[in-house]
C-alpha positions, 0 to 999 in steps of 0.5 A: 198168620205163623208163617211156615217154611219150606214152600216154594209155590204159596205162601202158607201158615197157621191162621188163628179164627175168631173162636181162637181155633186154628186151621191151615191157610195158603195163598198165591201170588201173581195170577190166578191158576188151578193150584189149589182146586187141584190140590184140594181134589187130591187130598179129597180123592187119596182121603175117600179110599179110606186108607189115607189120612189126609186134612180135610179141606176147609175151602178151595178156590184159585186165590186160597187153601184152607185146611184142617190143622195138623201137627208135625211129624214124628221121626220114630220107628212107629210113625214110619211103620204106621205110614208103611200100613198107609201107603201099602194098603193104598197102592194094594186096593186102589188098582185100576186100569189106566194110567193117569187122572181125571184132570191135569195136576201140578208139580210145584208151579208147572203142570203135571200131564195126566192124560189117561193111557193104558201103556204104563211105559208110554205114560212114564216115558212121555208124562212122567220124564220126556215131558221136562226136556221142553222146560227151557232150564232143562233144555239149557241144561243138557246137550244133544247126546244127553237128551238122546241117553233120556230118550234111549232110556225111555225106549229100554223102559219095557226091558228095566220096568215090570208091568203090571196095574197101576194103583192111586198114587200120592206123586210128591210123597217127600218127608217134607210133604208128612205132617201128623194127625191129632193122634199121631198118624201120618198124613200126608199133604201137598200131592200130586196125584195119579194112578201110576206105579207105586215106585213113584211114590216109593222113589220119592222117600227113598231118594229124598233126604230122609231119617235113619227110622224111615228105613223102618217104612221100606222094610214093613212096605215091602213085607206087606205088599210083597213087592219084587226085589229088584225095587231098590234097581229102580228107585233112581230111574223113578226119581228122574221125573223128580230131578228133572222137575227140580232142574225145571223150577231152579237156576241152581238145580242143587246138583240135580243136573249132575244126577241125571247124568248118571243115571243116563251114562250106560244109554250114553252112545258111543261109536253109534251103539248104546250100552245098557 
């Protein structure tokens, strides 16, 4: 096996068959969890719309993942658009009327909540960023006015997010989770999947280390889908669930801590009022 890097939950690489063909294989340490059945069940459903390319699963069980090679990313202009058409037409013709899936998912080794909710707000609230404050890195990691601020925040959701339906989303849609098809084509691997708000997914590129060409992706998403302007308003409010799970998993949350202190700063109480 040619091990790849940049995993944190399996331990991954090309695997040369027989036949001298070559797929893409993970295997689990430690005891046997739905990890992979799941993943398998995302990259399945994100592939049957018809509107993503995702690699097609050769083998699913607790202990292993199997799946089609892929090739890397290219970081051009063309690829980004391409995955702007992607992703667009995923999060166009895919609305539904709940938020959630069918099942609970993974975000890394901790468990993402799906439970089905028709409150998009109620769900983002309580399953996307009040989940983590009982994660005990994240409790050691805020004080009780902080976790207040969170809870101040997901009460004003209602005021700061528009509601409308949520579609199928990919939920982990980071660079690193973009790898290529034969052809070029983006594909993306290693979800989280849900039907939610596309700025799950939008927050992810955008708040993650990415390329000068991605900023091609974000203008061509935002002409096809017509999304509001006041998106960009949002992206760091979305990312909370993505700060928070890093505080989850880490000792050394990279400075997660500190950004969510200030997104929280204006729910901050004060003399017993919140400023907003």
């Amino acid at each position: 096996m040619k091990k790849a890097t940049g995993g944190v939950v399996a331990i991954a690489g090309l695997v040369t068959l027989e036949d001298d063909s070559q797929v893409f294989a993970k295997t689990l340490q430690g005891p046997d969890r739905d990890i992979f059945p799941v993943e398998a069940a995302g990259l399945t459903e994100l592939r049957e719309t018809g509107w993503v390319a995702t690699p097609e699963v050769l083998c699913a069980s607790p202990r292993l993942l199997v799946l089609e090679k892929m090739g890397p990313r290219r970081d051009d202009e063309r690829f980004w658009e391409r995955l702007a058409h992607m992703v667009a037409a995923l999060h166009i013709f895919t609305t539904a009327e709940r938020f959630g899936w069918h099942r609970p998912a993974w975000l890394g080794r901790l468990r993402q909540d799906n439970t089905w909710d028709s409150d998009g707000h109620a769900f983002l609230a309580e399953r996307r960023i009040l989940r983590w404050l009982s994660e005990p890195l994240v409790e050691a990691a805020f004080d009780a006015a902080e976790r207040q601020a969170l809870e101040q925040l997901c009460a004003a959701l209602p005021e700061l997010v528009p509601d409308r339906p949520p579609c199928l989303t990919h939920g982990d849609l980071w660079q690193e989770n973009l790898v290529a098809t034969a052809d070029g084509a983006p594909a993306p691997i290693d979800p989280a999947v849900s039907y939610n708000w596309p700025e799950i997914d939008l927050s992810m590129l955008w708040c993650s280390p990415r390329p000068p060409a991605s900023d091609r992706f974000f203008a061509m998403y935002e002409e096809l889908t017509g999304i509001d302007g006041g998106w960009r308003d949002r992206m760091d409010l979305f990312h909370l669930r993505e700060l928070l799970s890093v505080i989850a998993h880490n000792d050394d949350d990279w400075g997660a801590a500190e950004a969510v202190r200030k997104i929280i700063a204006p729910f901050q109480r004060d003399g017993g009022s919140a400023t907003v």
